[in-house]
N, CA, C and O atoms as a Tripos MOL2 file, in Angstrom:
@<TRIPOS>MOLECULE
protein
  300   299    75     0     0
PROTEIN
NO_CHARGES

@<TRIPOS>ATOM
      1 N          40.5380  -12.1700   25.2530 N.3       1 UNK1
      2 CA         39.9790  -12.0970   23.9210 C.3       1 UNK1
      3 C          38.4690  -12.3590   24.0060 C.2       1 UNK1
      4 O          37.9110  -13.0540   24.8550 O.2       1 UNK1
      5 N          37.9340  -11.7350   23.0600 N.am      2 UNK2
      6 CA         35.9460  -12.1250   23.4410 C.3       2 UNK2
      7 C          35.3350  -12.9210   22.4680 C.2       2 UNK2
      8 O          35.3030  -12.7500   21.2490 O.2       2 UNK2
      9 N          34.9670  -13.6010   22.9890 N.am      3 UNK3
     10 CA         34.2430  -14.5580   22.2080 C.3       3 UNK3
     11 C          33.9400  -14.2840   20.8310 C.2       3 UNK3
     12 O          33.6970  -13.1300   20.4760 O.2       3 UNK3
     13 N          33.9340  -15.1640   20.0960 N.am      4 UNK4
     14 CA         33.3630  -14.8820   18.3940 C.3       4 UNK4
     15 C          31.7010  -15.3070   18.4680 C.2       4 UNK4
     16 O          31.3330  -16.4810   18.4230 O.2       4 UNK4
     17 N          30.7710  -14.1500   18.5900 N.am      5 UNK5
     18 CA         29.5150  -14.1820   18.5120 C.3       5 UNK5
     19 C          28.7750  -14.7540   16.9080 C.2       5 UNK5
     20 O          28.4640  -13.9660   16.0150 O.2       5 UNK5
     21 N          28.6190  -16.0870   16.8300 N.am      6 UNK6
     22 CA         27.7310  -15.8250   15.1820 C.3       6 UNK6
     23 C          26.4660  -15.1350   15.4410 C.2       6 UNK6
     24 O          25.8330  -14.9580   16.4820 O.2       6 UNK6
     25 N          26.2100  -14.7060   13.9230 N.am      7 UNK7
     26 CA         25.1640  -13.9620   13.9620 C.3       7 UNK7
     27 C          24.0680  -14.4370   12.4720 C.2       7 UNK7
     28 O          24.2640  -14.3700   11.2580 O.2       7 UNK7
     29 N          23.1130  -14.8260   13.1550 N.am      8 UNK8
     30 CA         22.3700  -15.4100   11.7480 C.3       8 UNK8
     31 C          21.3280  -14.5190   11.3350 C.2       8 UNK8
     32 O          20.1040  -14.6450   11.3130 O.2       8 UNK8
     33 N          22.2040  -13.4620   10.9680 N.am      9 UNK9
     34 CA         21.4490  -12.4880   10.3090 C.3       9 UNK9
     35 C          22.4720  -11.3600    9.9080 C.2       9 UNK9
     36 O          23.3060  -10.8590   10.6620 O.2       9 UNK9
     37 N          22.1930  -10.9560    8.1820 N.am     10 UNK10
     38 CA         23.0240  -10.5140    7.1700 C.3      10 UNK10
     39 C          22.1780   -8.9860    7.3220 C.2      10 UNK10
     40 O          21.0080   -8.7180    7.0490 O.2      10 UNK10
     41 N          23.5740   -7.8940    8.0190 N.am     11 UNK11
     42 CA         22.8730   -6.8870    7.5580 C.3      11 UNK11
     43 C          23.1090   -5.8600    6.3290 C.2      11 UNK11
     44 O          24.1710   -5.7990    5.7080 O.2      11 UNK11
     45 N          21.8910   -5.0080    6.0470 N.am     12 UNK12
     46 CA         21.4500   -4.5630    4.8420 C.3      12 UNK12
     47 C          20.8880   -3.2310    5.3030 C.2      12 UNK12
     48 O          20.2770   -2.9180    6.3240 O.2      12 UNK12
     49 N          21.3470   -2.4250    4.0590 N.am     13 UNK13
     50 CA         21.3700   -1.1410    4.3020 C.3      13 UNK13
     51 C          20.1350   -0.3610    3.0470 C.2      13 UNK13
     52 O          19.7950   -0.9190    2.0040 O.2      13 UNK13
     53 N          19.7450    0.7350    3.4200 N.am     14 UNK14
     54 CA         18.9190    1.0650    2.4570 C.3      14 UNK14
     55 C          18.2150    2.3190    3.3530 C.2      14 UNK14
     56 O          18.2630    2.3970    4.5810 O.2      14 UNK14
     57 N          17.7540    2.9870    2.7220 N.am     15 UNK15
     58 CA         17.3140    4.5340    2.4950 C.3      15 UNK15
     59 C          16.1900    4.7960    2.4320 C.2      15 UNK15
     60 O          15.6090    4.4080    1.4180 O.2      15 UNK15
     61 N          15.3570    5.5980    3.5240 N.am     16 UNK16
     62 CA         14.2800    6.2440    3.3540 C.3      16 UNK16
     63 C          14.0800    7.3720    3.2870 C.2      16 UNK16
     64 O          14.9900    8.1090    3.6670 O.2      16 UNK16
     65 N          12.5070    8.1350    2.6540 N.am     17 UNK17
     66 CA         12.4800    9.1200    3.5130 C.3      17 UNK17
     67 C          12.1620    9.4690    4.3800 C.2      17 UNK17
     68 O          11.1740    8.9520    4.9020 O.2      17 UNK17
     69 N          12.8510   10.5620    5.0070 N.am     18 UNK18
     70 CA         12.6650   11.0310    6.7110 C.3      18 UNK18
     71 C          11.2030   10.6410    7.1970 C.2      18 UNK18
     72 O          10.8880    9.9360    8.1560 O.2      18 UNK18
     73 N          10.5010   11.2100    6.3920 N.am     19 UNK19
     74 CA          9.2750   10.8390    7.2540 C.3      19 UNK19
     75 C           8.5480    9.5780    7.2700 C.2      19 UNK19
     76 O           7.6080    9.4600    8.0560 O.2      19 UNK19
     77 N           8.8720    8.6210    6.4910 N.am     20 UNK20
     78 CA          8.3190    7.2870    6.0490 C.3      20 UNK20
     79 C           9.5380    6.8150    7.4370 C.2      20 UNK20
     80 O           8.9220    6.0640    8.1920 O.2      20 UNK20
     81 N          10.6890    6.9860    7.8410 N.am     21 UNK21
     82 CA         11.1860    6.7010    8.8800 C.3      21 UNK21
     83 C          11.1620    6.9940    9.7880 C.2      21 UNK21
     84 O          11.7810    6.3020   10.5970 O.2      21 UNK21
     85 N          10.7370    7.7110   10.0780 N.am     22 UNK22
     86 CA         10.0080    8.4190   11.4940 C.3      22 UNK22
     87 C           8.8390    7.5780   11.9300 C.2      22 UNK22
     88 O           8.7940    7.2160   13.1050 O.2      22 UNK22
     89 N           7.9650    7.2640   11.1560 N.am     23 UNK23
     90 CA          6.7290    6.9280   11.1920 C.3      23 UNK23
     91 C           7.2570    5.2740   11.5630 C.2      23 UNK23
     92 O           6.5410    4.6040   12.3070 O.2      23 UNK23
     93 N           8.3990    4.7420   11.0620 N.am     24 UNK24
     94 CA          8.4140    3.7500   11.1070 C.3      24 UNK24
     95 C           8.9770    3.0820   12.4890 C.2      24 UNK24
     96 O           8.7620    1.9850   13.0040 O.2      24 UNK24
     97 N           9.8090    4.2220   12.8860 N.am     25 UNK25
     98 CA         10.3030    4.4890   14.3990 C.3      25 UNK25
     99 C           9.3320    4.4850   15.8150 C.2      25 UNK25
    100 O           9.4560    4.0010   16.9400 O.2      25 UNK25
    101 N           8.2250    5.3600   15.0590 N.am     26 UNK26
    102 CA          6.7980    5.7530   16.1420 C.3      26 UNK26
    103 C           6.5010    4.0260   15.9550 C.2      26 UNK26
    104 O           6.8930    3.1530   16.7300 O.2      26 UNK26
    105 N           5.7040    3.8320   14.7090 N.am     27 UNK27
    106 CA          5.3680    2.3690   14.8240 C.3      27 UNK27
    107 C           6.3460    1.4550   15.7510 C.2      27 UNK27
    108 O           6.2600    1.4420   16.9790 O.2      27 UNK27
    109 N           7.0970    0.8460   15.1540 N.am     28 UNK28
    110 CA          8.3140    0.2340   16.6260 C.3      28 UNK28
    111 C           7.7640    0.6890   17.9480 C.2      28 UNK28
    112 O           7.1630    0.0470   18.8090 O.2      28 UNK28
    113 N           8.1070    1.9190   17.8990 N.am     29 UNK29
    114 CA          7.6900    1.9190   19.6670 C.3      29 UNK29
    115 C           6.4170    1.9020   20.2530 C.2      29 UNK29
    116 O           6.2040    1.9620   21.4640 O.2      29 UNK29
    117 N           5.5190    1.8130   19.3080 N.am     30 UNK30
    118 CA          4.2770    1.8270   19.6180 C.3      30 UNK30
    119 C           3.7300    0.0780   20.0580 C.2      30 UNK30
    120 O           2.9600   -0.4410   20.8660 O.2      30 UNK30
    121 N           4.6150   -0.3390   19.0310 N.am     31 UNK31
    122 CA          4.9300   -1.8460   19.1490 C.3      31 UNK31
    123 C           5.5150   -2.3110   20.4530 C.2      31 UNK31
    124 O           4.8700   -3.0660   21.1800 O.2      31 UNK31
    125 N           6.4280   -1.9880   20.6950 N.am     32 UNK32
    126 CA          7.3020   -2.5190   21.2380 C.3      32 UNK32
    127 C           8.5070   -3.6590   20.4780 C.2      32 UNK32
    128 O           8.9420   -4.8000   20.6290 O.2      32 UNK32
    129 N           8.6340   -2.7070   19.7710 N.am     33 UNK33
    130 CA          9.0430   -3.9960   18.7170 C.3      33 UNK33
    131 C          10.3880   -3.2580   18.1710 C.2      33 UNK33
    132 O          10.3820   -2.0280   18.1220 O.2      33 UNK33
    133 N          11.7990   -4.1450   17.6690 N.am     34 UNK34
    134 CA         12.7270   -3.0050   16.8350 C.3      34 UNK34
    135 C          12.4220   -2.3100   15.4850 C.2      34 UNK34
    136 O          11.2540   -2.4820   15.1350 O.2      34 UNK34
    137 N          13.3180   -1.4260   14.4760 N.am     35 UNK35
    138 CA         12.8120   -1.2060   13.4400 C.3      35 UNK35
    139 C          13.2260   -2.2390   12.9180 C.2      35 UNK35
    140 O          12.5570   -2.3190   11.8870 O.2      35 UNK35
    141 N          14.1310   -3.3850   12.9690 N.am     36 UNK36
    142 CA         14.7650   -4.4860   12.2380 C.3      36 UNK36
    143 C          13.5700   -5.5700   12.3950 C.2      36 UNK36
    144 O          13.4230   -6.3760   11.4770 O.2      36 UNK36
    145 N          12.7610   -5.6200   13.4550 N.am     37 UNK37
    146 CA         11.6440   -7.1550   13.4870 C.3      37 UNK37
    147 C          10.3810   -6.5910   12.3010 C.2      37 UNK37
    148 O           9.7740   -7.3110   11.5090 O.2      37 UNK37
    149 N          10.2240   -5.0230   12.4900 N.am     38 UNK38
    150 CA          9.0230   -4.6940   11.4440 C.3      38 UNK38
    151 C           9.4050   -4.5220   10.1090 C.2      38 UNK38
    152 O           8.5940   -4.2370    9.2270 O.2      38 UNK38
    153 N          10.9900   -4.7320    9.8600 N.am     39 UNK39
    154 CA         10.9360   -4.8010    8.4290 C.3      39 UNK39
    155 C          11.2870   -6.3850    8.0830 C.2      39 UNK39
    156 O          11.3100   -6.7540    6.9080 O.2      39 UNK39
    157 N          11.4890   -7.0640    8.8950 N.am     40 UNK40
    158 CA         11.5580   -8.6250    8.9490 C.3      40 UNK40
    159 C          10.6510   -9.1040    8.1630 C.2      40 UNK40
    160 O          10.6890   -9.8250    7.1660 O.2      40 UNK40
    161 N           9.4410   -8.3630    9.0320 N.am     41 UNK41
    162 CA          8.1080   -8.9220    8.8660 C.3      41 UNK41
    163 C           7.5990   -8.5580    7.4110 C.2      41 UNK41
    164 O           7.3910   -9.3010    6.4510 O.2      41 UNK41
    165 N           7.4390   -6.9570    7.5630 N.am     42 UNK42
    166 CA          7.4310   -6.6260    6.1470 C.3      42 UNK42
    167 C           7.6770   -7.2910    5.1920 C.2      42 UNK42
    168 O           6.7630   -7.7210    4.4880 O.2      42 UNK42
    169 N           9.0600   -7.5610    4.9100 N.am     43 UNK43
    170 CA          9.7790   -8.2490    3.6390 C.3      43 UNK43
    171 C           9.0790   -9.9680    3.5390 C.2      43 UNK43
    172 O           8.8820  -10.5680    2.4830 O.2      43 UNK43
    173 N           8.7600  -10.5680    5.1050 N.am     44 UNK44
    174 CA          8.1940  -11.3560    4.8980 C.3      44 UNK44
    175 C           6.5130  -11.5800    4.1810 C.2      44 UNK44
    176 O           5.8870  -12.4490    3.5740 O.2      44 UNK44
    177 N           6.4120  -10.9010    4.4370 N.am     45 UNK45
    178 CA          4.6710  -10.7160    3.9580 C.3      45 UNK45
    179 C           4.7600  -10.2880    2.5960 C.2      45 UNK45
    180 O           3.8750  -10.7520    1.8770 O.2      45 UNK45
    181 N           5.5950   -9.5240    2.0430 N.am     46 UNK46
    182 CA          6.0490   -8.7720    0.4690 C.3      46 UNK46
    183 C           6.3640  -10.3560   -0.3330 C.2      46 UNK46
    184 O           5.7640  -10.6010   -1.3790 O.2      46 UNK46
    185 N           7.2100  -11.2330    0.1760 N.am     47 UNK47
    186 CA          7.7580  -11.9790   -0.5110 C.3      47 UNK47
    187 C           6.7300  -13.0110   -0.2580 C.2      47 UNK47
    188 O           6.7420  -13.9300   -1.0780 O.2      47 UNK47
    189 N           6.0330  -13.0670    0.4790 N.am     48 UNK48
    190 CA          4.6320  -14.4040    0.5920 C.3      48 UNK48
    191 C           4.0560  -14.1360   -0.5510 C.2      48 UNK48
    192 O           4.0620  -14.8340   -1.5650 O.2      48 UNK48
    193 N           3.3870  -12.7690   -0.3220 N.am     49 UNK49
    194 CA          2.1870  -12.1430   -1.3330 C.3      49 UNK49
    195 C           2.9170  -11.7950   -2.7490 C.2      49 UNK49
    196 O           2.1840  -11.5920   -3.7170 O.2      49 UNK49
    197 N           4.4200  -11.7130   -2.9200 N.am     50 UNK50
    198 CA          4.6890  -12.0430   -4.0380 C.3      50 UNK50
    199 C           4.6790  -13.4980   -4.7960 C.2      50 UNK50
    200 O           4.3400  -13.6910   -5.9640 O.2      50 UNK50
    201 N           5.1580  -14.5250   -3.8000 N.am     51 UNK51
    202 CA          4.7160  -15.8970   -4.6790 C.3      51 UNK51
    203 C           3.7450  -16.4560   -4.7100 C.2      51 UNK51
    204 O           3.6120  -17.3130   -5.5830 O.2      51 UNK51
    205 N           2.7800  -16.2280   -3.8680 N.am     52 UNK52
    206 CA          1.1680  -15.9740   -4.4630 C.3      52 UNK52
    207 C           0.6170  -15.5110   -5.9110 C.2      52 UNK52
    208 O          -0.1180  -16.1130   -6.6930 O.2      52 UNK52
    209 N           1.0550  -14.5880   -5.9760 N.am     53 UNK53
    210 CA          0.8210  -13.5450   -7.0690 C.3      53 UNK53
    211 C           1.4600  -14.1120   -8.7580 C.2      53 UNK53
    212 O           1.0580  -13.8820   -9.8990 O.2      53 UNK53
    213 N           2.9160  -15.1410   -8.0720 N.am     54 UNK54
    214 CA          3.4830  -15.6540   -9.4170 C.3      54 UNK54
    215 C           2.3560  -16.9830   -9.6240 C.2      54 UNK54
    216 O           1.8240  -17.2940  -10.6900 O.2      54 UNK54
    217 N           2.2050  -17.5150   -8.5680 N.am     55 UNK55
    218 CA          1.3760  -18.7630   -8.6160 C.3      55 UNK55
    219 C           0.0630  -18.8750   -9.2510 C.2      55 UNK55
    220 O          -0.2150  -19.7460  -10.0740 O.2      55 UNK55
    221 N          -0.8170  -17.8710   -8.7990 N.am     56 UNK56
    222 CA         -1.8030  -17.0770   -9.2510 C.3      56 UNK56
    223 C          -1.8760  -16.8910  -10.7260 C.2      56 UNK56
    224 O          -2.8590  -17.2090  -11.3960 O.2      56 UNK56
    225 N          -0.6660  -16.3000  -11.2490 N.am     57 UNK57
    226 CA         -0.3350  -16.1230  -12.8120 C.3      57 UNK57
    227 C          -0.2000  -17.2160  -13.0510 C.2      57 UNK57
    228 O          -1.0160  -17.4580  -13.9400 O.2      57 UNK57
    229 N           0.3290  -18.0690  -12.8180 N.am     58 UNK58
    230 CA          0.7090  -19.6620  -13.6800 C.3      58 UNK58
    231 C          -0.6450  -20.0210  -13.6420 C.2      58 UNK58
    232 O          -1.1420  -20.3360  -14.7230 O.2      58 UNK58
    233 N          -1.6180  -20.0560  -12.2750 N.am     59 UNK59
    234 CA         -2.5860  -20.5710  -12.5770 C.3      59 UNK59
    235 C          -3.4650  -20.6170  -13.6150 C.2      59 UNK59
    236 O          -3.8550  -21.5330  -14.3400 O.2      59 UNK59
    237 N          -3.8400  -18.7710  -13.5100 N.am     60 UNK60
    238 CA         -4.2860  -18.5770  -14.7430 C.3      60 UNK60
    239 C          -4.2880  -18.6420  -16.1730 C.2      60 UNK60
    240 O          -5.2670  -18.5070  -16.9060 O.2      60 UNK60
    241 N          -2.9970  -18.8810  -16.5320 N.am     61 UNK61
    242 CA         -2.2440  -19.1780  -17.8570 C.3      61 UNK61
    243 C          -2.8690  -20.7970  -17.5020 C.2      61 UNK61
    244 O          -4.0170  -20.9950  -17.8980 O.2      61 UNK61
    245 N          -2.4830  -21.4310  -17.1040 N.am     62 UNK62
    246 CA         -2.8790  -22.8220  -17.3130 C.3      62 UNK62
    247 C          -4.4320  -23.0350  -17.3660 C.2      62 UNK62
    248 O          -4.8280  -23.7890  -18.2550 O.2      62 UNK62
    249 N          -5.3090  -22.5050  -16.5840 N.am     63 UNK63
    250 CA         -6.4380  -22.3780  -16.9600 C.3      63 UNK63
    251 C          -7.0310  -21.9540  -18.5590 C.2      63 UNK63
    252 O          -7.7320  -22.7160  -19.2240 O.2      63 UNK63
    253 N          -6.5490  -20.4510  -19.0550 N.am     64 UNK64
    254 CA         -6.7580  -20.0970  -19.7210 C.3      64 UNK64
    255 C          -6.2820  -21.0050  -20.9910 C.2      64 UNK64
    256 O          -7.0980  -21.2640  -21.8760 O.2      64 UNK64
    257 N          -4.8810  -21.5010  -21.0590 N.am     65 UNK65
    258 CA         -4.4680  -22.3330  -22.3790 C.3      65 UNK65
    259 C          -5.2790  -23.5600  -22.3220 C.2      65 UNK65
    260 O          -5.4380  -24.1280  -23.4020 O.2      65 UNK65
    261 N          -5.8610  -24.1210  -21.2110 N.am     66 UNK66
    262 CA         -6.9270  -25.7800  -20.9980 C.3      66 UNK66
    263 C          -8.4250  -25.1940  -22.0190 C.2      66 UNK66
    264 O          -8.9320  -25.9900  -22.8100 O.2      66 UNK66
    265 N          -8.8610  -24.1010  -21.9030 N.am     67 UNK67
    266 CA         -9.8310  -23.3740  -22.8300 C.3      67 UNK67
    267 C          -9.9430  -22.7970  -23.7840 C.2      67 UNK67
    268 O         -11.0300  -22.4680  -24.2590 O.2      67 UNK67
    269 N          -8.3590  -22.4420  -24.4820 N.am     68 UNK68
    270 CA         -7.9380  -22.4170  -25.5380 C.3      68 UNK68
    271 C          -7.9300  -23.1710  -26.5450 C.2      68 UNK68
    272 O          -7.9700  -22.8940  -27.7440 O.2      68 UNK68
    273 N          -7.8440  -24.7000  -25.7080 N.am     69 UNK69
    274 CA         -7.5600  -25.7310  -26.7650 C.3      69 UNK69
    275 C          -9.3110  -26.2450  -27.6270 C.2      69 UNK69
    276 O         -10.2730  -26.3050  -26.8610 O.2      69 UNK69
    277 N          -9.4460  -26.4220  -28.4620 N.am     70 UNK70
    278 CA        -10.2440  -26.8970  -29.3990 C.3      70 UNK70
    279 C         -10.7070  -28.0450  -28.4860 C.2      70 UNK70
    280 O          -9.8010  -28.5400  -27.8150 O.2      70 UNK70
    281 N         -11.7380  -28.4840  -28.3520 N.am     71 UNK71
    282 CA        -12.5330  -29.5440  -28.0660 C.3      71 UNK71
    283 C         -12.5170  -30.8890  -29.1200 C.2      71 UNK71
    284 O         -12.3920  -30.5260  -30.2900 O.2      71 UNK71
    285 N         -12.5890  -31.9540  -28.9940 N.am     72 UNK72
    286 CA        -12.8210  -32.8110  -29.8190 C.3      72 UNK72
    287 C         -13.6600  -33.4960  -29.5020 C.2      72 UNK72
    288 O         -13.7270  -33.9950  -28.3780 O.2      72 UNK72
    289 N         -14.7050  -33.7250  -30.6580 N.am     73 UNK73
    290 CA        -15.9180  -34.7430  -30.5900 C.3      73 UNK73
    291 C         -15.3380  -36.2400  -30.6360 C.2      73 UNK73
    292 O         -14.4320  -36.6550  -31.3590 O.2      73 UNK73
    293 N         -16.1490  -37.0030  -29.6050 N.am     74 UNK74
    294 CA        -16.1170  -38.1770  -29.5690 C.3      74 UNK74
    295 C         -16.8860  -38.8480  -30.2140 C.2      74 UNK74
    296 O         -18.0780  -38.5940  -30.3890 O.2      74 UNK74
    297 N         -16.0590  -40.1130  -30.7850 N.am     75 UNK75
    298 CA        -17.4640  -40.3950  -31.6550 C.3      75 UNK75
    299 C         -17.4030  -42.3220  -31.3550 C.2      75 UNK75
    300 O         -18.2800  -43.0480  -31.8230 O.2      75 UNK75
@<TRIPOS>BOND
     1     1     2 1
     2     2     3 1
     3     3     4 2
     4     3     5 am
     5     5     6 1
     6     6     7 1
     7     7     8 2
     8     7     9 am
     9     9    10 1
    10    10    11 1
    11    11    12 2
    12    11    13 am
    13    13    14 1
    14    14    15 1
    15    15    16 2
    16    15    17 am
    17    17    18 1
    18    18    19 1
    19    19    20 2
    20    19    21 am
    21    21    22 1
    22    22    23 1
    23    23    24 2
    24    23    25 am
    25    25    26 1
    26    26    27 1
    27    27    28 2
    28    27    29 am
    29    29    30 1
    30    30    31 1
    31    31    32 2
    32    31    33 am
    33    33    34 1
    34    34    35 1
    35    35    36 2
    36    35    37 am
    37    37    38 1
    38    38    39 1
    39    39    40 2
    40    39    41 am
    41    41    42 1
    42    42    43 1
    43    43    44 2
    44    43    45 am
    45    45    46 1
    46    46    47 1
    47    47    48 2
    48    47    49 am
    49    49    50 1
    50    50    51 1
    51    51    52 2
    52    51    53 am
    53    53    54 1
    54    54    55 1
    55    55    56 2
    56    55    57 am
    57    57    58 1
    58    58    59 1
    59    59    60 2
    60    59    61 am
    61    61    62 1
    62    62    63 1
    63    63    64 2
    64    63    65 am
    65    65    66 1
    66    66    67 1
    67    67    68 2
    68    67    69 am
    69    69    70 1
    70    70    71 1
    71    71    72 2
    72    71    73 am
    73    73    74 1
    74    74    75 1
    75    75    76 2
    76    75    77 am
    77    77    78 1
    78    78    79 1
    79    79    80 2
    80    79    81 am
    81    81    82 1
    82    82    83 1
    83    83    84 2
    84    83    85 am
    85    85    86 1
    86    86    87 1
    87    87    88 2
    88    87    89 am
    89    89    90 1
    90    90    91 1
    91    91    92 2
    92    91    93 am
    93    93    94 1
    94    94    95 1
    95    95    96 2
    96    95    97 am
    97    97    98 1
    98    98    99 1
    99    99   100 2
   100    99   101 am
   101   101   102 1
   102   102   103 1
   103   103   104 2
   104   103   105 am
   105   105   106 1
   106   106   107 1
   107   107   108 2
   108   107   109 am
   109   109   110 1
   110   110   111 1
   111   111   112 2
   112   111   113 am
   113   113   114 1
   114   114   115 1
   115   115   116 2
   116   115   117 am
   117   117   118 1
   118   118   119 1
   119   119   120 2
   120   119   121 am
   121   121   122 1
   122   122   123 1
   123   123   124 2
   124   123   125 am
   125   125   126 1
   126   126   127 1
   127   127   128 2
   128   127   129 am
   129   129   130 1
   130   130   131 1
   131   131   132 2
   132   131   133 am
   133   133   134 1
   134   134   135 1
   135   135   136 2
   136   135   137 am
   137   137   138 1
   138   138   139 1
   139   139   140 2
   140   139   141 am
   141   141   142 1
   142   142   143 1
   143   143   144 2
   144   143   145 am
   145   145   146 1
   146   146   147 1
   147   147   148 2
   148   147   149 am
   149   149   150 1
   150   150   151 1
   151   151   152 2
   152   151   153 am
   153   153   154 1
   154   154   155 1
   155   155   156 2
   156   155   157 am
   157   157   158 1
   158   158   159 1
   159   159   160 2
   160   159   161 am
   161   161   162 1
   162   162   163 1
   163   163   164 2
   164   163   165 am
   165   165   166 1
   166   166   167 1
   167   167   168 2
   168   167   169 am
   169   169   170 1
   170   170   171 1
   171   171   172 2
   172   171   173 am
   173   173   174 1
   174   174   175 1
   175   175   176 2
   176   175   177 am
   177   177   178 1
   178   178   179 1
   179   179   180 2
   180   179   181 am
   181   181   182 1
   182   182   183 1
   183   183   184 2
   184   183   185 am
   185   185   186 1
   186   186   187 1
   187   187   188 2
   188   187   189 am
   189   189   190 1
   190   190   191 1
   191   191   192 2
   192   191   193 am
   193   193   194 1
   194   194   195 1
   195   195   196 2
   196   195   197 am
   197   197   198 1
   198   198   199 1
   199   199   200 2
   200   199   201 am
   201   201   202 1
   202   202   203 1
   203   203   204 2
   204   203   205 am
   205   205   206 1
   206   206   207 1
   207   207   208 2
   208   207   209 am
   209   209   210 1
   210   210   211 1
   211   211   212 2
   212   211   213 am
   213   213   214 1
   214   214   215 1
   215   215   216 2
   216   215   217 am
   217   217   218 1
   218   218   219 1
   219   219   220 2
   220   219   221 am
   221   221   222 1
   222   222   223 1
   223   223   224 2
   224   223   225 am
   225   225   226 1
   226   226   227 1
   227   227   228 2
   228   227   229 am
   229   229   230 1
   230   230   231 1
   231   231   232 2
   232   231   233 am
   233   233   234 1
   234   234   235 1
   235   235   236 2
   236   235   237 am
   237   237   238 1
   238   238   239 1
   239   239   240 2
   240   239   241 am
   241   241   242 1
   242   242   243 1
   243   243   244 2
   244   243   245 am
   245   245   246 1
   246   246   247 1
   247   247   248 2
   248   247   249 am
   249   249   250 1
   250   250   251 1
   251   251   252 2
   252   251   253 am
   253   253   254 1
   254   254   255 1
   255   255   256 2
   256   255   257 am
   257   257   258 1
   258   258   259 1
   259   259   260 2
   260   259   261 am
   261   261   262 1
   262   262   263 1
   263   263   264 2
   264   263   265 am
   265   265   266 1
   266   266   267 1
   267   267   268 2
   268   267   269 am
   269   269   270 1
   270   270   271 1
   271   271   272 2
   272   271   273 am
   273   273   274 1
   274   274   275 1
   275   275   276 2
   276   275   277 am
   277   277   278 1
   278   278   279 1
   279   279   280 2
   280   279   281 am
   281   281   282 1
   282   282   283 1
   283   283   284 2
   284   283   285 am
   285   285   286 1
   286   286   287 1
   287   287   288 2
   288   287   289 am
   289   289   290 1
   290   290   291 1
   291   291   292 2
   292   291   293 am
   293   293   294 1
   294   294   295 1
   295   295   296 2
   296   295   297 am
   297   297   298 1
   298   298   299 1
   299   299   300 2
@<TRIPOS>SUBSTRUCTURE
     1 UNK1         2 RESIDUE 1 A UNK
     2 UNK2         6 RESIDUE 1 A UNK
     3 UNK3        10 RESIDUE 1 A UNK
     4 UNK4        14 RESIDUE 1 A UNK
     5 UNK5        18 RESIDUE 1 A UNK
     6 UNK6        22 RESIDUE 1 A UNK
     7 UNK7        26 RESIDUE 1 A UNK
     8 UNK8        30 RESIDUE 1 A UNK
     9 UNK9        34 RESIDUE 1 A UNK
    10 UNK10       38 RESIDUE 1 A UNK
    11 UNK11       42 RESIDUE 1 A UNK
    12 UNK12       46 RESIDUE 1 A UNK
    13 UNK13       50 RESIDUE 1 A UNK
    14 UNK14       54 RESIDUE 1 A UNK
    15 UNK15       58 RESIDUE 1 A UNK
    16 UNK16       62 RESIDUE 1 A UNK
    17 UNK17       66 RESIDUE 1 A UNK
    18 UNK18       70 RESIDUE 1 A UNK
    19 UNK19       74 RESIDUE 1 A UNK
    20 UNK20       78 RESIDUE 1 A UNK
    21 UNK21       82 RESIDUE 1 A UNK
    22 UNK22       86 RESIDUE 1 A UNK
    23 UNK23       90 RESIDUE 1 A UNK
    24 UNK24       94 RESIDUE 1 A UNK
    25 UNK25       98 RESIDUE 1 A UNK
    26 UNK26      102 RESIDUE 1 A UNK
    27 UNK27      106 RESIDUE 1 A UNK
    28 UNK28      110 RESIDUE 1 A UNK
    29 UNK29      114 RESIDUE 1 A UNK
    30 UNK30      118 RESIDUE 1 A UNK
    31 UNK31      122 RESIDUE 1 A UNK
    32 UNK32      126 RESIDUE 1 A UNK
    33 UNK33      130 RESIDUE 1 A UNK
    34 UNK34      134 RESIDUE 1 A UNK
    35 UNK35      138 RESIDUE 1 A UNK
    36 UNK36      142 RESIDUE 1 A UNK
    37 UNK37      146 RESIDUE 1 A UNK
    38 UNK38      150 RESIDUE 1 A UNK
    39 UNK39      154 RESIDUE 1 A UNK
    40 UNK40      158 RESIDUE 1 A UNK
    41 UNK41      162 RESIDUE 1 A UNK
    42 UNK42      166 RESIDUE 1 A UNK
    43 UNK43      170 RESIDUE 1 A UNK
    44 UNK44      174 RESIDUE 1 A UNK
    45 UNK45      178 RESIDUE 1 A UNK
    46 UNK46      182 RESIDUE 1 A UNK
    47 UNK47      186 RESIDUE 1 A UNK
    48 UNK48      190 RESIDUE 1 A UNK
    49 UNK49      194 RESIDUE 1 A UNK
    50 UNK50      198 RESIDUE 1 A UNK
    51 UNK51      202 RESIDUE 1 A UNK
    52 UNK52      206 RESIDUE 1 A UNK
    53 UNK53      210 RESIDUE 1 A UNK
    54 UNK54      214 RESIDUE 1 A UNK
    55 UNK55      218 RESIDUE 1 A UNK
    56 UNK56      222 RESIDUE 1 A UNK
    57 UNK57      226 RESIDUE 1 A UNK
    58 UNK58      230 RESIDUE 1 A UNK
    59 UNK59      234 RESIDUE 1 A UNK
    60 UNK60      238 RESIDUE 1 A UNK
    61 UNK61      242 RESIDUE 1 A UNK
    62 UNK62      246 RESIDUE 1 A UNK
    63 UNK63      250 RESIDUE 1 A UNK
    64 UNK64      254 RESIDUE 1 A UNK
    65 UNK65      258 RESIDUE 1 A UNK
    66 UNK66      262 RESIDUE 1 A UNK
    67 UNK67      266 RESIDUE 1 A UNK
    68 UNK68      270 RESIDUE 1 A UNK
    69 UNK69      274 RESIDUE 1 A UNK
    70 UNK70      278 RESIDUE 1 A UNK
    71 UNK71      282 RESIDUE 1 A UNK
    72 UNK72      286 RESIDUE 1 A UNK
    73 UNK73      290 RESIDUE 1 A UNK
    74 UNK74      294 RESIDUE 1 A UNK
    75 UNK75      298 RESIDUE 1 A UNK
């Protein structure tokens, strides 16, 4: 019987077009790299620069409502 290999990594399926996969194939080998580590990476950098981008927005909302508010004189 053969061993039960875990595997810590969930795979996922999804669709390109031909030539956006081709290109992505050349890249890999140009790399030396699989097509599974350059979309690793990808998704990693997508999902960085997406919570940047939410953070960024909160920032600004919080900035913007701190200058919204009316000033009050001290007296």
């Amino acid at each position: 019987m053969a061993p039960i290999i875990s595997r810590n990594t969930e795979t996922v399926t999804f669709s390109l077009p031909p030539p956006q996969a081709q290109h992505l194939r050349q890249v890999a080998r140009e790399e030396e790299r699989t097509v599974s580590e350059l979309l690793r990476e990808a998704i990693r950098l997508y999902m960085e620069e997406r919570e940047w981008r939410i953070e960024e927005r909160i920032r600004r909302r919080s900035r913007r409502s701190s200058t919204d508010e009316p000033e009050t004189e001290e007296r």
